[in-house]
C-alpha positions in Angstrom: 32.0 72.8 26.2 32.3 69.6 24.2 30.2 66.4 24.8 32.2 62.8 23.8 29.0 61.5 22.9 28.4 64.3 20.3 32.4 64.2 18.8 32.5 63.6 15.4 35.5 61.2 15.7 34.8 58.0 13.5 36.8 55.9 15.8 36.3 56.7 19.2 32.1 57.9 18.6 31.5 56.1 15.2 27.2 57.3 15.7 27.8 60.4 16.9 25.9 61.9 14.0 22.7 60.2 15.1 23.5 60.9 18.6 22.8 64.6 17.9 19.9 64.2 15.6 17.9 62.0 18.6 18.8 64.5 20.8 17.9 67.4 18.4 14.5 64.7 18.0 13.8 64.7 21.3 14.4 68.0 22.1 11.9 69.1 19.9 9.3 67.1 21.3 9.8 68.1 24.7 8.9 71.4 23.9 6.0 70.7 21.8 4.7 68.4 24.9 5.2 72.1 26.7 3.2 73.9 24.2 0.7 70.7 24.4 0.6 71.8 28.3 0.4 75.4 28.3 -1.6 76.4 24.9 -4.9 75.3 23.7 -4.4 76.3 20.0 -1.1 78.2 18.4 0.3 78.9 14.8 2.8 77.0 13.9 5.3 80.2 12.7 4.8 80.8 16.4 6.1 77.6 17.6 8.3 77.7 14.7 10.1 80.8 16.1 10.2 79.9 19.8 11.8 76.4 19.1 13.6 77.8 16.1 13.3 75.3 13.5 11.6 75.7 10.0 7.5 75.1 10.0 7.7 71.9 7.9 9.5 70.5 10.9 7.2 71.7 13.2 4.4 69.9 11.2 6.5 66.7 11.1 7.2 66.3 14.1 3.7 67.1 15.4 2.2 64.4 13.2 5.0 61.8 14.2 4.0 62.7 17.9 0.4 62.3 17.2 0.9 58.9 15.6 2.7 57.7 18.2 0.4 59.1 20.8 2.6 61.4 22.8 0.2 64.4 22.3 -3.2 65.0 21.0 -3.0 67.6 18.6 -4.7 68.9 15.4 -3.2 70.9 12.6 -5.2 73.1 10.2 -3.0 73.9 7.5 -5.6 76.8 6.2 -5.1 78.8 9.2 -1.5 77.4 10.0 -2.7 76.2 13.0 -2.7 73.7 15.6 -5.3 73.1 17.8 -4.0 70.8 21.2 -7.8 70.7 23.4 -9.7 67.6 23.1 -12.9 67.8 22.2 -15.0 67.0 25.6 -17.4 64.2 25.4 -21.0 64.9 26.3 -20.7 62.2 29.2 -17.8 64.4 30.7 -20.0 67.7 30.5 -22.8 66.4 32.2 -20.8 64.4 35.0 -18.9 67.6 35.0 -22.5 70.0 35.9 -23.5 66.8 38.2 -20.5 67.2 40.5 -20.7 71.4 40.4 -24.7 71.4 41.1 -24.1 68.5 43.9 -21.6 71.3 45.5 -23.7 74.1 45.0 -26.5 72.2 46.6 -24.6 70.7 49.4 -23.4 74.6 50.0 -27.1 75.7 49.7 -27.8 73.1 53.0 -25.2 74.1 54.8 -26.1 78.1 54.4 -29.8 77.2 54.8 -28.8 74.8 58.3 -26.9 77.9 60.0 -29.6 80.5 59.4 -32.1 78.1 61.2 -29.3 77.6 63.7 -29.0 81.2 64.2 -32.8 81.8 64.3 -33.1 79.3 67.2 -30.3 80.8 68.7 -31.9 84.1 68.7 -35.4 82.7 69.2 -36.4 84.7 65.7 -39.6 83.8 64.3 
């Protein structure tokens, strides 16, 4: 099935030609936003081969992304790698323990409140 926006007819769709390479563009970047989702570090022949362009496209389009902020990414061109996770700030890490040791705590009460509930209840000394 033909798209008209796609046709290379000169008169009826003179930018077809770009029309394809935007949508080949954007295309490409939609899946590396997937692989920005769903990996935390990938090589790039293995993105190369799922998307199925060559790995100098791969790197340019990564770096245009990154540039324009779309994704945070990394690329290590010794191991032929890219590397999406952000590097946690040491603020985050610590409000991050806060929050699980305030559950654990409030957990710890709440076990610690029934047993004495159930001692009374059972008048256990």
């Amino acid at each position: 099935m033909k798209y008209p926006i796609f046709a290379k007819d000169e008169l009826l769709n003179p930018g077809a030609e770009r029309h394809l390479q935007l949508f080949r563009k954007y295309w490409i970047q939609h899946d590396l936003g997937i692989f920005q989702k769903y990996f935390s570090q990938v090589r790039i022949e293995r993105i190369s081969s799922m998307i199925g362009i060559n790995k100098n496209e791969v790197e340019n389009e990564i770096a245009d992304m990154v540039i324009n902020n779309y994704i945070f990414a990394k690329i290590n061109r010794i191991n032929q790698t890219v590397n999406f996770k952000k590097k946690e700030d040491h603020h985050d890490i610590l409000n991050d323990l806060n929050f699980d040791l305030a559950k654990m705590l409030e957990k710890i009460e709440t076990t610690c409140h029934l047993i004495h509930k159930e001692n009374l209840k059972h008048d256990i000394k």
